[in-house]
C-alpha positions in Angstrom: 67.0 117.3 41.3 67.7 115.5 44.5 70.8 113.7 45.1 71.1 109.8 46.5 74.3 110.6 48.4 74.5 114.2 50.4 78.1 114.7 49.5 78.0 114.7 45.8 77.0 117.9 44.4 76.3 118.5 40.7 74.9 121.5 38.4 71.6 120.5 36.5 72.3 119.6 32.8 70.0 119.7 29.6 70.6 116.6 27.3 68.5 114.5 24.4 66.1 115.7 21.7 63.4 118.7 22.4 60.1 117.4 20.4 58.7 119.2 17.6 54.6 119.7 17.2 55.7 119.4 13.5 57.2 115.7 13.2 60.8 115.1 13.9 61.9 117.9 11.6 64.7 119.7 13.6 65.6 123.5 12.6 68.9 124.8 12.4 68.8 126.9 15.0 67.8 124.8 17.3 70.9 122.4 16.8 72.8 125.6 17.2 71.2 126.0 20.5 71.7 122.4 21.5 75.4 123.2 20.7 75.5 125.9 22.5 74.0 123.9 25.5 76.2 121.1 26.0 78.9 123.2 26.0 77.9 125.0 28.6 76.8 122.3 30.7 80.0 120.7 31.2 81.2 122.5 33.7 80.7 120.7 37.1 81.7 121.0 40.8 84.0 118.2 42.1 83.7 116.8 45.2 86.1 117.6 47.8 87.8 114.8 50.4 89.3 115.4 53.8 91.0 112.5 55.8 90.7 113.0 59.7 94.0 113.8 61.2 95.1 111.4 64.0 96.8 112.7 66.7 98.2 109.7 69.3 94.8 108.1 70.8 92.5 111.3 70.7 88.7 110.9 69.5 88.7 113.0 67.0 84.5 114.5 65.9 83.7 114.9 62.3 80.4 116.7 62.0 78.4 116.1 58.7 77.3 118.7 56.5 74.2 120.1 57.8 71.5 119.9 55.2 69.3 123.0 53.8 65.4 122.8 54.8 64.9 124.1 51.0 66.8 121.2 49.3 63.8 120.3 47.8 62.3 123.5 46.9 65.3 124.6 45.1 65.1 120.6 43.1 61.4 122.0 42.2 62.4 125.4 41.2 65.4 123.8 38.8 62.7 121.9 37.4 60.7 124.5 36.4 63.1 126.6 35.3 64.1 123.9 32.8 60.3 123.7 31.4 60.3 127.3 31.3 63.8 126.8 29.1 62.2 124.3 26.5 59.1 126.1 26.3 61.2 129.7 25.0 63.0 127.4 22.8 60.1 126.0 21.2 58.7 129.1 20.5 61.5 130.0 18.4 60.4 127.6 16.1 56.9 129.2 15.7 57.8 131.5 13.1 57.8 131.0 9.1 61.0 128.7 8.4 61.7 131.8 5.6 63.0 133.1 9.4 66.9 133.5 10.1 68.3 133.3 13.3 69.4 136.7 14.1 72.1 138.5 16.7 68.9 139.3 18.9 67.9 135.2 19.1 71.2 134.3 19.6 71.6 137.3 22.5 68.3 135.2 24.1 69.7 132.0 23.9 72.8 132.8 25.4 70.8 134.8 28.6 69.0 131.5 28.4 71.6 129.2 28.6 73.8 131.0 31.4 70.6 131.3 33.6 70.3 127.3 33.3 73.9 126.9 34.1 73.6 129.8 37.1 72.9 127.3 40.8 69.8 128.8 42.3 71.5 128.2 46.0 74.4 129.6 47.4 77.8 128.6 45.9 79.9 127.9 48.8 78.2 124.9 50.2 80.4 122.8 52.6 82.1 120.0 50.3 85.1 118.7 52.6 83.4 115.6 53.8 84.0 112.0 53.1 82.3 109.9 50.6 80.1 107.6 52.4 81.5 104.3 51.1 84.8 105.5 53.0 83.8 105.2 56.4 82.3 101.8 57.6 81.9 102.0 61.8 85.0 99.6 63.1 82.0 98.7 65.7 79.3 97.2 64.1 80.4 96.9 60.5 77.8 99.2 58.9 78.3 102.2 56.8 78.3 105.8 58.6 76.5 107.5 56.7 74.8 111.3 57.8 76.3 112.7 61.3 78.4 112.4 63.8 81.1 109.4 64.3 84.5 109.4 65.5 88.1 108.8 64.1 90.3 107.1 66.6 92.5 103.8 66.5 93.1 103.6 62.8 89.0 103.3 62.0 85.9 105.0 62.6 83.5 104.7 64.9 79.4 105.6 65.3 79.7 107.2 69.1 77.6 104.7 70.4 79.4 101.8 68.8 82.8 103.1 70.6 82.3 101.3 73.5 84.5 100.6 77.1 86.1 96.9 76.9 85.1 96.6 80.5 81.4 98.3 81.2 80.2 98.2 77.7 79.4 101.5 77.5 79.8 104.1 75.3 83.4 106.6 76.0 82.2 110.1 75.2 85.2 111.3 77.4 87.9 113.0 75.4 90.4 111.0 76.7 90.4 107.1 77.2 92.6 104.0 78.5 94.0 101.5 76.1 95.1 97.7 77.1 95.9 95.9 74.2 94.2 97.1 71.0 90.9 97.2 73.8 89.4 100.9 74.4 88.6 101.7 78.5 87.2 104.3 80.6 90.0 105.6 82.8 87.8 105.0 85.6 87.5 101.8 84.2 90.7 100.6 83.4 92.2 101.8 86.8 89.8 100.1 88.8 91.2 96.9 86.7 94.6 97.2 86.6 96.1 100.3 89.0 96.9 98.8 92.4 95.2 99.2 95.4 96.3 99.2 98.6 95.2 96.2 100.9 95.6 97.8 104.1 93.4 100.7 103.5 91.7 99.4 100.4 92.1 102.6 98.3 94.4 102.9 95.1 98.1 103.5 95.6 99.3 106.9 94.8 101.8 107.9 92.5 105.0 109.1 93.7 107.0 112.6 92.9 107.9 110.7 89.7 104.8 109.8 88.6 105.2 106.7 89.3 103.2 104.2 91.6 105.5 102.8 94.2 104.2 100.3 96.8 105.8 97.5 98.9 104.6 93.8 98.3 105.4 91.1 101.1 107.6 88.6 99.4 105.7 85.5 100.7 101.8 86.8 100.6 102.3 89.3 98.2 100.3 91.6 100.2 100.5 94.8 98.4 100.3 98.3 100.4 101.3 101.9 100.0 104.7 102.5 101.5 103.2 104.9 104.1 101.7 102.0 106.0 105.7 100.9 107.0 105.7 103.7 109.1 102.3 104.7 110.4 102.1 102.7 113.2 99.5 100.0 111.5 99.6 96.7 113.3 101.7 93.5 112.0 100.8 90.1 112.9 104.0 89.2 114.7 103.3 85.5 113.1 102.7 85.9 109.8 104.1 89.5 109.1 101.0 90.6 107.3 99.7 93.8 108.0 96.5 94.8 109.9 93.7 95.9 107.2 91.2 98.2 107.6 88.3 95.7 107.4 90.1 93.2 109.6 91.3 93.8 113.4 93.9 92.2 114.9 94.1 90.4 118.4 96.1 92.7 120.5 98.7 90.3 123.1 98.8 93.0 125.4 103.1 92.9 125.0 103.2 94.9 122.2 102.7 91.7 119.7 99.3 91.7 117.1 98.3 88.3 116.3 95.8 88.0 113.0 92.5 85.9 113.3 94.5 83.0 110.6 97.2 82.7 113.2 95.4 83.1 116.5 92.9 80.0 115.2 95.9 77.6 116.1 97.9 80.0 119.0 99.3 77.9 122.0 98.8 80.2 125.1 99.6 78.4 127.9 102.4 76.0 128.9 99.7 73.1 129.5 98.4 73.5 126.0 101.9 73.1 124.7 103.2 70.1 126.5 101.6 67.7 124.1 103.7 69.2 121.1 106.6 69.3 123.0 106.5 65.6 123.6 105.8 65.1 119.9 108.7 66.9 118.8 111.1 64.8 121.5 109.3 61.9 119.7 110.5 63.0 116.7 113.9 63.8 118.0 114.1 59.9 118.5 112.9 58.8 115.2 115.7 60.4 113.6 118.0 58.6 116.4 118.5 61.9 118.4 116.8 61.0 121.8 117.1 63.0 124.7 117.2 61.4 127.7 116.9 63.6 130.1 113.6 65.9 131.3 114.3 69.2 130.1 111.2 71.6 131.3 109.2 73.4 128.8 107.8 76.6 129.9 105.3 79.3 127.7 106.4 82.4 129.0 105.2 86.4 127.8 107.5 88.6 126.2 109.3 90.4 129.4 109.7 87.1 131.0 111.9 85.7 128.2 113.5 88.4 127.3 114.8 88.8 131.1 115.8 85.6 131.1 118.1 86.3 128.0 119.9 89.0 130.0 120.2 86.4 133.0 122.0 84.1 130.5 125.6 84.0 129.8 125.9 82.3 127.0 123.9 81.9 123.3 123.4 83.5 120.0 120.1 85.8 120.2 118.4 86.0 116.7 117.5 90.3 117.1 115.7 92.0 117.3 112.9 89.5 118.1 113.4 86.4 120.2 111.1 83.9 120.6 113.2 80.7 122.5 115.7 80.7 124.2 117.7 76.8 125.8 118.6 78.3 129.2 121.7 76.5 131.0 121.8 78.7 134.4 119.1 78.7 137.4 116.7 81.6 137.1 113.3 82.1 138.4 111.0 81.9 135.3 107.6 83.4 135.2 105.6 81.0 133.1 101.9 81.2 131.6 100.1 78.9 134.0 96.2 79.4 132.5 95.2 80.8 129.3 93.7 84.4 128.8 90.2 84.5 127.6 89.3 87.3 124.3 87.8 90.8 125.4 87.2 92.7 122.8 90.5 93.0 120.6 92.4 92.1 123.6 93.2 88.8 125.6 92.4 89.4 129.6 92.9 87.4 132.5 96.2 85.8 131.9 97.2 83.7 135.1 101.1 83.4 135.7 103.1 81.6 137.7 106.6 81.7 139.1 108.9 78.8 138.8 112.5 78.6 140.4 114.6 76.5 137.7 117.3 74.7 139.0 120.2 73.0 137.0 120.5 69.6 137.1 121.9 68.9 133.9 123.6 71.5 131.0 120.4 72.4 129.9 117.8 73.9 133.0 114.7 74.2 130.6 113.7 75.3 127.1 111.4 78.8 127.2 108.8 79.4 124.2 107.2 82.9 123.4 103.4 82.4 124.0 100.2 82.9 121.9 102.4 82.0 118.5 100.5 79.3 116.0 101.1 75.6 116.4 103.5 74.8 113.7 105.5 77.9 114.5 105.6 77.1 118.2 106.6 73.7 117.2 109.4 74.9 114.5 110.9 77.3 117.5 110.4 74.0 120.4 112.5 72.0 117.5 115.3 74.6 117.2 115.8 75.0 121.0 115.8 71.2 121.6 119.1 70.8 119.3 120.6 73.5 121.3 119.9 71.1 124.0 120.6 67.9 122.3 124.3 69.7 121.3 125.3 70.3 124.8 124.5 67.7 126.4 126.1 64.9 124.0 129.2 67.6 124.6 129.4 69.9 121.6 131.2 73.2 122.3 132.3 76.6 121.5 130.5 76.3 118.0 130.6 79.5 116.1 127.0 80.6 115.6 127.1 79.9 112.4 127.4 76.0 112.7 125.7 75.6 116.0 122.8 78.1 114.4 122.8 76.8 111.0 122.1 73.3 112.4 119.5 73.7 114.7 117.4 75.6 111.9 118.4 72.1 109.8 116.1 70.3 112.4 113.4 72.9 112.4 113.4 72.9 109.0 112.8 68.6 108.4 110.3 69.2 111.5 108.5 71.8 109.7 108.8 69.8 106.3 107.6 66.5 107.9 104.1 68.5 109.2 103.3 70.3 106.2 104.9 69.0 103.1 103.4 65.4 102.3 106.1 62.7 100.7 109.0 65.1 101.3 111.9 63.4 99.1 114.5 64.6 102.0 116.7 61.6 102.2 116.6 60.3 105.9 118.6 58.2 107.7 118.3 54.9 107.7 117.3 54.2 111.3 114.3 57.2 111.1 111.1 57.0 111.5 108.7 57.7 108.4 106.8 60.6 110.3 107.0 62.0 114.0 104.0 61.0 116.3 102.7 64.6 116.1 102.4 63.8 112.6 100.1 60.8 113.1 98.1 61.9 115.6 96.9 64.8 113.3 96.8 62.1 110.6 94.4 60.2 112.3 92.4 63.7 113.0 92.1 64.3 109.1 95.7 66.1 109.3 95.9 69.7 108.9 93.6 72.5 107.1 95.0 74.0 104.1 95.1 77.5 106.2 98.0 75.7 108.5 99.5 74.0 105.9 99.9 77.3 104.3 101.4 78.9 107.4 103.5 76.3 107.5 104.9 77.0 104.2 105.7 80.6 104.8 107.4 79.2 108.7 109.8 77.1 106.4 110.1 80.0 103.6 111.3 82.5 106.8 114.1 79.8 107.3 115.2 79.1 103.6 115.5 83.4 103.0 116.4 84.3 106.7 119.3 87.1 105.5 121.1 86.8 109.1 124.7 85.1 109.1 124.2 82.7 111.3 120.8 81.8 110.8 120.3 82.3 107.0 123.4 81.5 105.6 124.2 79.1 108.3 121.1 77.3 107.4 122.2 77.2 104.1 125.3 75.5 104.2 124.2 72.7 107.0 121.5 71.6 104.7 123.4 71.5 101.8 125.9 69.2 104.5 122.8 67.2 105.3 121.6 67.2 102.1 124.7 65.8 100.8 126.1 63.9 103.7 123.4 62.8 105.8 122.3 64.4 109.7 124.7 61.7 110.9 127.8 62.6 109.2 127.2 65.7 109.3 127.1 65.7 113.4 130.1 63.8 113.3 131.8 66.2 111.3 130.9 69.0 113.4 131.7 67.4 116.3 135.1 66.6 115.0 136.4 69.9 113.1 133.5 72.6 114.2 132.6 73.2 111.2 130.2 71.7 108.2 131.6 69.1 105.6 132.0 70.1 102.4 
């Protein structure tokens, strides 16, 4: 006999009529052997069932019963034993009917009947299996039927149909990554979603917790392992982004890295600059601020400026990095007089030149760090011209807070006016719409999206600046101005010192 479905086992059975050569007479004894028969016959093997055990996401391997290479030889052999049964019992029947069934017949037909019931294989075949109509493959829908499949997720799987959710291909790891109710490789799923570092470009390592720790730039979100903080990799001293591995940075030569974004728009020499600087006085007067007198505007490097900080006596220096600076005493400057040209990842032939400044009002000239980008430049030009605007229409001793706060108010509206279009900043009345800087760049095609987003993060520096005076000064004169109005909000200052609230 040979079974439809490998996993249900059952003994061979004798059942219906034996035919006589004599009719459809039927002897005595041979009902008495049918009897005897179908009692014996009901004894049968149940199958066994064995539900996989799930332990948290683990693939789990059933193997199916391995099938005998005699299964049909023993069918064949079951078969003839069976003839071989019917044929002894018909001979029984040969003799006169005057013959009785005696204790040696019914001695045979016992032997007979317990050799039929007697499996010619072994009796401890494998039976802990499931039934096929159990397991349906959570992959493709179809039954799995004879082999190998997996138990893992609350289904079953064929291997092959058990497939990463990212590559496609089979996971025949013992261990895999799960997103969702979606099945990875571990390579696989921390390629897409652990971190990786974009200074060096590798992943970022767990820390002693286990845990993977890395520091994010709030602006750029420029993610990188914490090591890179302290080992020495360059930071544009524009943007603050760090160097990356793929991407060099423009050495200044004074200890300042400018990135490629920034240096496309860097101002490196006081000629280059002196068009801005006229565009920002310009915009001085559209918001009814002019300055009448001819402050000079020098580009300097980093020694000269900050040399000319320790020559000043007076002012609140934003540390540890200054980058203007509104001098009111006679010093000899050292300014940039022609650009420097690129060699390599460095800028060479720089061309300075000294220049004696001599006081001829309260302000002797307004000094700008060179090779910073244009709206930066122009943000740190706006700052130190309200220095100058304060002193010389005759506001002093301000705390820093109220002299600092407001001139990062007027680099603030200078930096909104270049890069945010249809600000809803309420003017005053007498203002100009936009500065001449601002329509001259118009008439150019305005700004690339590159600057303008520089010029987002210059004007996000200002808004989060944690300093006293320059953050939360900021933050309480443009609330004043926001309120109030620049013009009140002068007048207040000049009156009591401090901002109107």
């Amino acid at each position: 006999m040979t079974s439809s479905e490998i996993n249900h086992l059952s003994r061979p059975r004798i059942s219906g009529e034996i035919a006589s050569p004599y009719g459809n007479k039927k002897s005595g004894f041979m009902a008495w052997l049918r009897k005897l028969f179908k009692r014996g016959s009901n004894h049968r093997i149940m199958s066994g069932r064995r539900h996989p055990q799930l332990i948290g996401e683990e693939n789990i391997v059933w193997h199916a019963p391995t099938r005998s290479k005699n299964d049909r030889t023993r069918s064949e052999n079951e078969d003839l034993d069976h003839a071989i049964a019917l044929s002894l019992a018909e001979d029984l029947r040969k003799p006169t009917r005057d013959r009785k069934p005696t204790d040696n017949d019914e001695a045979f037909a016992r032997s007979l009947q317990e050799s039929l019931n007697t499996p010619s294989y072994p009796p401890n075949t494998p039976a802990h299996f499931f039934p096929r109509e159990y397991r349906v493959c959570s992959g493709c829908d179809h039954e799995i039927g004879y082999g190998n499949y997996l138990a893992c997720m609350g289904a079953f799987w064929h291997p092959g149909c058990f497939c990463c959710h990212s590559c496609g291909h089979p996971i025949t790891e013992h261990e895999f990554s799960l997103s969702g109710m979606q099945p990875y490789h571990e390579s696989c799923f921390k390629e897409l979603h652990h971190p990786k570092c974009e200074v060096c470009h590798q992943f970022i390592p767990r820390n002693a917790a286990g845990l993977i720790e890395y520091r994010s730039h709030p602006f750029w979100n420029q993610k990188y392992c914490p090591l890179h903080e302290h080992d020495q990799t360059a930071r544009c001293c524009s943007c603050e982004r760090l160097e990356s591995s793929n991407a060099r940075y423009i050495s200044l030569g004074d200890g300042r890295s400018l990135c490629f974004e920034c240096m496309e728009s860097a101002i490196m020499d006081t000629g280059d600059c002196q068009p801005l600087y006229h565009a920002i006085r310009d915009f001085f007067e559209g918001m009814n601020m002019k300055i009448d007198q001819q402050i000079p505007m020098l580009l300097v490097e980093r020694q000269a400026l900050n040399e000319a900080i320790q020559g000043e006596k007076n002012g609140h220096h934003h540390m540890p990095e200054t980058r203007g600076l509104c001098l009111s005493e006679e010093q000899t400057v050292s300014s940039i007089l022609r650009r420097p040209r690129f060699g390599g990842n460095r800028l060479v032939g720089m061309r300075t030149h000294p220049q004696k400044l001599s006081r001829k009002c309260e302000v002797t000239a307004i000094l700008v760090l060179y090779g910073l980008p244009r709206l930066l430049t122009g943000s740190i030009l706006a700052h130190e011209l309200m220095h100058g605007w304060l002193r010389l229409k005759g506001y002093r001793n301000l705390k820093p807070e109220v002299e600092e706060g407001i001139c990062q108010a007027l680099s603030y509206m200078w930096l909104e006016s270049e890069v945010i279009s249809g600000s809803t900043r309420s003017m005053p009345p007498t203002s100009v719409a936009s500065s001449s800087s601002s329509s001259l760049l118009s008439k150019k095609g305005g700004i690339s999206d590159l600057e303008k987003k520089l010029g987002k993060f210059f004007v996000h520096q200002i808004a989060n600046d944690t300093s006293t005076a320059y953050g939360r000064g900021f933050r309480d004169a443009n609330a004043a101005v926001n309120k109030y109005g620049l013009r009140r909000t002068l007048d207040h200052i000049q009156l009591t010192g401090n901002f109107p609230t």
